[in-house]
C-alpha positions in Angstrom: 21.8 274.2 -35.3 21.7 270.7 -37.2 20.1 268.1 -35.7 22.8 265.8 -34.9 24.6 268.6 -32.4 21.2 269.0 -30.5 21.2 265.2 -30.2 24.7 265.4 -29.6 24.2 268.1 -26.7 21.1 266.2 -25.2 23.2 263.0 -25.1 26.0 264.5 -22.9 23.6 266.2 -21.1 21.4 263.4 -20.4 24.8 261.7 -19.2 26.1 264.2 -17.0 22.6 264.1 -15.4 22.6 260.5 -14.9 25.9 260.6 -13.3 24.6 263.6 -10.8 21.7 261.1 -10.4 24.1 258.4 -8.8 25.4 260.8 -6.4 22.5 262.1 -5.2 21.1 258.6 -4.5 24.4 257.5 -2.4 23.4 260.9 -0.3 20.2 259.8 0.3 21.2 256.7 1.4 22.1 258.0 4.3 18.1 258.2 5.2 18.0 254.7 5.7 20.5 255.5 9.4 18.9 255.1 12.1 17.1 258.3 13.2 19.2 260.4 15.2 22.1 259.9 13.6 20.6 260.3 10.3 19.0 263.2 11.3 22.9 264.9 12.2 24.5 263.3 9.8 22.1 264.2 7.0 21.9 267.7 7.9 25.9 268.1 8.1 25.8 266.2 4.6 23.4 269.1 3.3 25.4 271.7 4.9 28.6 270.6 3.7 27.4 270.6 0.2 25.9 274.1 0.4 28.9 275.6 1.4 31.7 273.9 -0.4 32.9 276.0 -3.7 33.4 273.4 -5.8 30.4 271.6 -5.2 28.7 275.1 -5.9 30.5 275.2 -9.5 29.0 271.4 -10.2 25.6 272.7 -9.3 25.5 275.9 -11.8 26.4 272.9 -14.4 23.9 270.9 -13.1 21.3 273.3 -13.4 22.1 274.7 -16.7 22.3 270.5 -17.9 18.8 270.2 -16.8 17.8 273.3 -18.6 19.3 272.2 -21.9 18.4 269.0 -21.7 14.4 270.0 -21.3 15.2 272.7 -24.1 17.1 270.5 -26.7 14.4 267.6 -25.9 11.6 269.8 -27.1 12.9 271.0 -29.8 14.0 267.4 -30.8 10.3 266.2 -30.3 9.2 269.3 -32.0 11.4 269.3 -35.5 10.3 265.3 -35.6 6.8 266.0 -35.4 7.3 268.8 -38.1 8.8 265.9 -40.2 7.0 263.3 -39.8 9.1 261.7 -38.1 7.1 260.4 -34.7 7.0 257.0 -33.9 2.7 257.3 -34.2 3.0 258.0 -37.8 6.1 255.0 -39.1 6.1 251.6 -39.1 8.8 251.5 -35.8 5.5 252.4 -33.8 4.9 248.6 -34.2 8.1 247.5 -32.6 9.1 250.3 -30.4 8.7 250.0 -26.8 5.5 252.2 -25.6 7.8 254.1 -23.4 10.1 255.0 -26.5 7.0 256.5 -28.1 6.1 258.6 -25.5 9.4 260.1 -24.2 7.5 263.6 -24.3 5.1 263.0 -21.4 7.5 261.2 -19.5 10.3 263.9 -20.0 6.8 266.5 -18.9 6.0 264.5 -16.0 9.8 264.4 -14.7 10.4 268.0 -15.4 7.0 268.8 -13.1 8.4 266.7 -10.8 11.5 268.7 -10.1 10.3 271.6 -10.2 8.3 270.8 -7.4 11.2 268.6 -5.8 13.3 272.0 -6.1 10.5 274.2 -4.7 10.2 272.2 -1.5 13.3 271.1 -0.5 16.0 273.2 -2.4 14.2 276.6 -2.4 13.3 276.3 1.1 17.1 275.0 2.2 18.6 278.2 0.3 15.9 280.6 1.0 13.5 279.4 4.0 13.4 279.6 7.4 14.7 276.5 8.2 15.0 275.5 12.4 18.6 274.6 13.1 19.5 271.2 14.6 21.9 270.1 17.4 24.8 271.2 15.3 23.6 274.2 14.2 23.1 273.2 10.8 19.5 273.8 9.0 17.1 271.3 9.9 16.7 269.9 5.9 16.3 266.3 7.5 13.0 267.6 9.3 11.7 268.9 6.5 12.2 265.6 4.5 10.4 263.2 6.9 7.3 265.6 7.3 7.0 266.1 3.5 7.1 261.6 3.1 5.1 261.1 6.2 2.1 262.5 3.9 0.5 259.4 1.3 -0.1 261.8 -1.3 3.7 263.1 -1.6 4.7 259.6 -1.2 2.8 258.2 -4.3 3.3 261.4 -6.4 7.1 260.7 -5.8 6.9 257.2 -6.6 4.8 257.5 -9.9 7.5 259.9 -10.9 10.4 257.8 -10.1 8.4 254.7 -12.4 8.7 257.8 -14.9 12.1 258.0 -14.7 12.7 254.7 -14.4 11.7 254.1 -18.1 13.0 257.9 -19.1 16.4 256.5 -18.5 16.0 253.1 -19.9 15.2 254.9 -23.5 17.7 257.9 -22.8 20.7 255.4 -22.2 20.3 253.2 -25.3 19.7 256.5 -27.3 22.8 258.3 -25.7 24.8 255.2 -26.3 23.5 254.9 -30.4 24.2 258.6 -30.6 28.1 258.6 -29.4 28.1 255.7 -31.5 29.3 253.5 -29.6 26.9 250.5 -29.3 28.9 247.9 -31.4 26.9 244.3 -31.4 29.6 243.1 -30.0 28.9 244.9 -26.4 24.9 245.0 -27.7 23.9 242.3 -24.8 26.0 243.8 -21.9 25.2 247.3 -22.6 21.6 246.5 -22.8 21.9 244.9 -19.2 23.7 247.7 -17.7 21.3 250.1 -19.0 18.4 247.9 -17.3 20.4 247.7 -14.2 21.1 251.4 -14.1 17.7 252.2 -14.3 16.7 250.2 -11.9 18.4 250.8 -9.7 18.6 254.9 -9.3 14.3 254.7 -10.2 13.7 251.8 -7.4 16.7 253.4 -5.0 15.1 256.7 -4.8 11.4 255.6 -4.7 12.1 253.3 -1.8 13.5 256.3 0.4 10.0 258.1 1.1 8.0 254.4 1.4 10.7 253.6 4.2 10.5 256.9 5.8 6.4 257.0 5.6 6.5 253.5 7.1 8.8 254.0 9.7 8.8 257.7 10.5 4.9 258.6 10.5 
């Protein structure tokens, strides 16, 4: 496969995620309820998404996009290296942002961070013994607050958000060079959605277990 379709593939990839990303975040939001009724309304939230079908084909993409992107990243990374191509061994080292040069370990530290984000609250929604709430739906929001009530999750989940944060900052400009499509004339408001963007989903999500450890513990 030539190099361009893998960049290709981990461009739409990369986009469909960030998309999926926004989503998620505006469900979350619904953490920052007042208790009870974020505890209900969380857990309905969850329950609805579990058992709707369409939802369920969404996810099989959205697993299988996560998959491909970590697979067609590494082999990117990989093949450059093979070909001298890294940013440590050409002259863009000297220009290029430090986060552009180490997309690798902040890809690695994402990618460990969702595993583990899947194993505690996915996994154990799907396959645990989760206590049911008022409404008979599983007690996910539970689960939530007692995993951000404890520092050490809390600051693992914000260093990994800061990881993301920049992850995304690099991964937009590069999806957006890739499709071709970032023409000087847009160059300045592309650049400030991408800033934005990134911004916003990194600091939107890392706030969530900070409020919830502050106000929940």
């Amino acid at each position: 496969m030539q190099t361009l379709t893998r960049k290709i593939i981990l461009c739409f990839t990369g986009l469909f995620l960030c998309f999926f990303l926004v989503i998620h975040l505006l469900g979350n939001l619904q953490l920052f309820l007042p208790a009870e009724q974020a505890h209900l309304q969380f857990n309905a939230y969850s329950h609805f998404l579990s058992g709707n079908p369409l939802i369920k084909v969404v996810s099989y993409g959205l697993y299988a996009s996560i998959i491909a992107h970590a697979v067609y990243a590494l082999i990117i990374t990989l093949k450059n290296k093979k070909a001298g191509g890294s940013y440590q061994s050409d002259q863009r080292g000297r220009s290029s942002k430090w986060y552009s040069r180490n997309m690798g370990i902040l890809g690695t530290i994402i990618l460990i961070f969702l595993i583990i984000h899947f194993k505690n609250f996915w996994y154990e929604y799907k396959f645990g013994s989760l206590p049911l709430d008022a409404n008979g739906n599983r007690d996910l929001y539970q689960l939530v607050v007692e995993l951000y009530r404890e520092w050490w999750y809390v600051v693992i989940y914000v260093l990994s958000m800061i990881a993301l944060g920049y992850h995304l900052l690099h991964g937009f400009f590069s999806a957006i060079r890739t499709l071709g499509v970032f023409h000087p004339k847009y160059v300045k408001g592309i650049r400030y959605f991408g800033i934005i963007y990134s911004l916003t989903i990194s600091l939107g999500f890392a706030i969530i277990p900070i409020y919830i450890f502050f106000n929940q513990s």
